[in-house]
C-alpha positions, -999 to 999 in steps of 0.1 A, spaced: 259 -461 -845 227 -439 -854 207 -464 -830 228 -462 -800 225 -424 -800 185 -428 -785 201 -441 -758 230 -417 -746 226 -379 -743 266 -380 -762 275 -367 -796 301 -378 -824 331 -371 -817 325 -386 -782 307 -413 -790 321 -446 -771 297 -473 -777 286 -485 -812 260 -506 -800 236 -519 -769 240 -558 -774 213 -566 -745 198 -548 -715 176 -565 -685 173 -566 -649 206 -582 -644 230 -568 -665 233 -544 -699 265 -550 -726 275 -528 -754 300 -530 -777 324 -509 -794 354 -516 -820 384 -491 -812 388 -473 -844 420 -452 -854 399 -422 -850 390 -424 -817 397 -392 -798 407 -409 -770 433 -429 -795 471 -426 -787 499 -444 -800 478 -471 -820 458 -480 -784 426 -468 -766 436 -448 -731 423 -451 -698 397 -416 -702 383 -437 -733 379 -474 -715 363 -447 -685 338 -429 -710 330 -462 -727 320 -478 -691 302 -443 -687 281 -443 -716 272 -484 -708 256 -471 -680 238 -443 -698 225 -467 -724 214 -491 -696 197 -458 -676 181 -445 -719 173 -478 -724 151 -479 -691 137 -449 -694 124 -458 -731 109 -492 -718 89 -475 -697 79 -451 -715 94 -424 -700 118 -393 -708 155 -398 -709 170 -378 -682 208 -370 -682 232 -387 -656 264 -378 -642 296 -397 -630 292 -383 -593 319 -410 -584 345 -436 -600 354 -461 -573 385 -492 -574 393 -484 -612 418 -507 -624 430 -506 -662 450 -536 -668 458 -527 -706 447 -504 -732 432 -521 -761 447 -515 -796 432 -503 -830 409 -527 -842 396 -544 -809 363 -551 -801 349 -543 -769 322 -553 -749 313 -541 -717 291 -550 -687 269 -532 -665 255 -547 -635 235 -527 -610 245 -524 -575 219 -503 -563 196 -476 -566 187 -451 -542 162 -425 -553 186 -407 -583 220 -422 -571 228 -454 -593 255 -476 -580 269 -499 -607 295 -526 -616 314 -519 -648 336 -542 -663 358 -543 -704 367 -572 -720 383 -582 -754 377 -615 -762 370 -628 -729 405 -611 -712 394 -586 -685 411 -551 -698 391 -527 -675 371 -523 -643 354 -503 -614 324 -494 -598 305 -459 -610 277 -438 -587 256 -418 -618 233 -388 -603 200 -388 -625 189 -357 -631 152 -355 -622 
């Protein structure tokens, strides 16, 4: 987890990703294994606020990830909208995450992306996020 935490301004114990598996022009994936834990653990399964903050944090280690590539600053982001979030289950202790980031748009500071969960290939959460950069 220690290499993640360049990317993404959070701390243990919010820490929702464990790892950035790729991130390019098209898309960005990270991973995470829903551990017993968890803050965001109830009743043996991860709930919605944690699939939200995982998609979150995806799209902060995309934006850190960025930033380091070109050899810039990391600057902090903020959820400035969640749009068309669907949760169609809430993954149990022991799954294994990944989640997608594709970029919708980018206007000046306002990000627009595509965020989507899986475990093992079933869809489990989606929605579209707007992040404010912070200049």
């Amino acid at each position: 987890m220690n290499e993640i935490l360049k990317y993404i301004p959070q701390r243990p114990p919010i820490v929702m990703i464990d790892k950035l598996l790729l991130s390019n022009e098209a898309k960005s994936e990270t991973e995470l294994t829903v551990r017993a834990d968890n803050i965001f653990v109830e009743n043996g399964a991860l709930t919605a606020p944690g699939l939200t903050e995982n998609m979150a944090q995806t799209a902060a280690a995309r934006a850190g990830f960025t930033f380091l590539e070109n050899g810039e600053a990391i600057k902090l982001g903020f959820i400035g909208a969640i749009k068309n979030l669907k949760i169609y289950q809430e993954p149990a202790v022991g799954s294994i995450l990944k989640t997608e980031i594709r970029e919708l748009a980018q206007v000046m500071n306002i990000l627009s992306v595509k965020t989507e969960i899986r475990c093992e290939n079933e869809l489990v959460a989606e929605c579209e996020l707007k992040i404010f950069i912070q200049g």
